[in-house]
C-alpha positions as CSV (number, residue, x, y, z in Angstrom):
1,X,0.0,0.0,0.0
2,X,1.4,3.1,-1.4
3,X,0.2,6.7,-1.3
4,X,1.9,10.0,-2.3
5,X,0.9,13.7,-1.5
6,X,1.4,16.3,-3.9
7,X,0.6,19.8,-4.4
8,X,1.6,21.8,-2.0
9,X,3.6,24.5,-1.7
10,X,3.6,29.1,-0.9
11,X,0.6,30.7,-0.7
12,X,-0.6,34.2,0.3
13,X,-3.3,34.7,2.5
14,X,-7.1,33.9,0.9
15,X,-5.5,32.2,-1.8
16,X,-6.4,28.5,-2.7
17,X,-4.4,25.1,-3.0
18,X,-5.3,21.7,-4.8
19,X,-3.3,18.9,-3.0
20,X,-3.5,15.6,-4.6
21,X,-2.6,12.0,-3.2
22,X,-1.7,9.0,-5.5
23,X,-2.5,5.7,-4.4
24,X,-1.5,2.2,-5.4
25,X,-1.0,-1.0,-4.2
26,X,-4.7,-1.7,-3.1
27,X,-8.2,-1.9,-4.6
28,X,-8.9,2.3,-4.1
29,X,-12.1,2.4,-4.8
30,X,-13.4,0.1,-2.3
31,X,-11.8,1.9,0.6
32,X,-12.5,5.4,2.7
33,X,-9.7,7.9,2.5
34,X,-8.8,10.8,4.9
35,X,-6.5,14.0,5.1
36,X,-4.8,14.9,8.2
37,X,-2.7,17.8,9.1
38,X,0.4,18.5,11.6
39,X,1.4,22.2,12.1
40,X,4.5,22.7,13.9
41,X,4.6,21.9,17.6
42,X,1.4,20.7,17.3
43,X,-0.6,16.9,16.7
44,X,-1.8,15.6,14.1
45,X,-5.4,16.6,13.5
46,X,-8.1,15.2,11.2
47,X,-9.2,17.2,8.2
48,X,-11.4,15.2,5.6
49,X,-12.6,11.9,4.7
50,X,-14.8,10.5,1.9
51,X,-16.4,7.0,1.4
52,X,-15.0,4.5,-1.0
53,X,-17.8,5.9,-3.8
54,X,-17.2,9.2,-3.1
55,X,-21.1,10.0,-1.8
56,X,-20.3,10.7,1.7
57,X,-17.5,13.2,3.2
58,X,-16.9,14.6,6.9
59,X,-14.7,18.0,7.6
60,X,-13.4,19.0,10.5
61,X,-15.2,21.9,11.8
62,X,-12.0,24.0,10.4
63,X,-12.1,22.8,7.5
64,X,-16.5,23.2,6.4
65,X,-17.1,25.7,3.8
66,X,-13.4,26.1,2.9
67,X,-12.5,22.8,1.8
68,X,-13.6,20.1,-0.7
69,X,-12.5,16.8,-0.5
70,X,-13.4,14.3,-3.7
71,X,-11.9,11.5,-5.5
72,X,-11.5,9.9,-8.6
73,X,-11.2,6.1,-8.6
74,X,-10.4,5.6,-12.1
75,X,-6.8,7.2,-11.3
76,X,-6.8,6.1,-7.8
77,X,-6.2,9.7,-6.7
78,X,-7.6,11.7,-4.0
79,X,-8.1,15.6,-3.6
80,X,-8.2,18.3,-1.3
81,X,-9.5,21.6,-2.7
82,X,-8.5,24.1,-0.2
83,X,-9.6,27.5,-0.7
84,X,-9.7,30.7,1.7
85,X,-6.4,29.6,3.1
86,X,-5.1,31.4,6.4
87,X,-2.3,31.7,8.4
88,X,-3.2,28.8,10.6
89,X,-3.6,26.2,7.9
90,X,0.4,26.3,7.3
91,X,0.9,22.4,8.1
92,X,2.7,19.5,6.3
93,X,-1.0,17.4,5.1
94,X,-0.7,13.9,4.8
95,X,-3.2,11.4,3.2
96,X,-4.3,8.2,5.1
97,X,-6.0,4.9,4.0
98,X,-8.0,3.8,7.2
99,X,-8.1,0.8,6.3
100,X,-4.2,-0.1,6.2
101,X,-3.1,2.5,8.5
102,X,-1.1,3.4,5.6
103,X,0.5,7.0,5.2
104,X,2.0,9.3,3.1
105,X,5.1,11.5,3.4
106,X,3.0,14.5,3.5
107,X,2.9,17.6,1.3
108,X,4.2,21.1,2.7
109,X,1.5,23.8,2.8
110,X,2.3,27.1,3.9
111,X,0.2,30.2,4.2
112,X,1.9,33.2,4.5
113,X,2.5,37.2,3.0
C-alpha cells in the first residue's frame, strides 16, 4: 500500500491550494480515504474523509465551507480543494488509508504574505 501527496507548496493569504494524493498498491475504490494535518509543535489533527464511492464526506469543523475533499477512482487519486487559506492552515498534510493504516510523506502547505 502506497500513497503519495502532492501539491503543496507558498501561498498568500485567501488564496487557494489543490493537494493531490496518489495511491496504489490496493483496490482504491473500495476503501475510505482521509486528510490529516500537523502544524508545527502541534498533533496531528483530522481534516477530511470521503467513502469509498465518493457519496459521503466529513470536515473537520476547520475545515467546512473552505475545503472540498473528492476522489476519482479511475486514477486512484484523491483531492483536497482548499480555498480561503489562512495563516493557521500552514501544516505538512498527509493522506491516510484507514483501512491499512497506511500513510504518506505528507505535502508542505504554507500560508503566508
Amino acid at each position: 500500500v502506497q500513497v503519495v501527496e502532492s501539491g503543496g507548496g507558498l501561498v498568500q493569504p485567501g488564496g487557494s491550494l489543490t493537494l493531490s494524493c496518489a495511491a496504489s498498491g490496493f483496490p482504491f475504490s473500495g476503501y475510505v480515504m482521509t486528510w490529516y494535518r500537523q502544524a508545527p509543535g502541534k498533533e496531528r489533527e483530522y481534516v477530511a474523509d470521503i467513502s469509498a464511492a465518493g457519496g459521503i464526506k466529513g470536515y473537520a469543523r476547520f475545515a467546512r465551507g473552505r475545503f472540498t475533499i473528492s476522489r476519482d477512482n479511475a486514477k486512484n487519486t484523491v483531492y483536497l480543494q482548499m480555498n480561503t487559506l489562512k495563516l493557521e492552515d500552514t501544516a505538512v498534510y498527509y493522506c491516510y488509508v484507514p483501512r491499512f493504516t497506511s500513510w504518506g510523506q505528507g505535502t508542505q502547505v504554507t500560508v503566508s504574505s
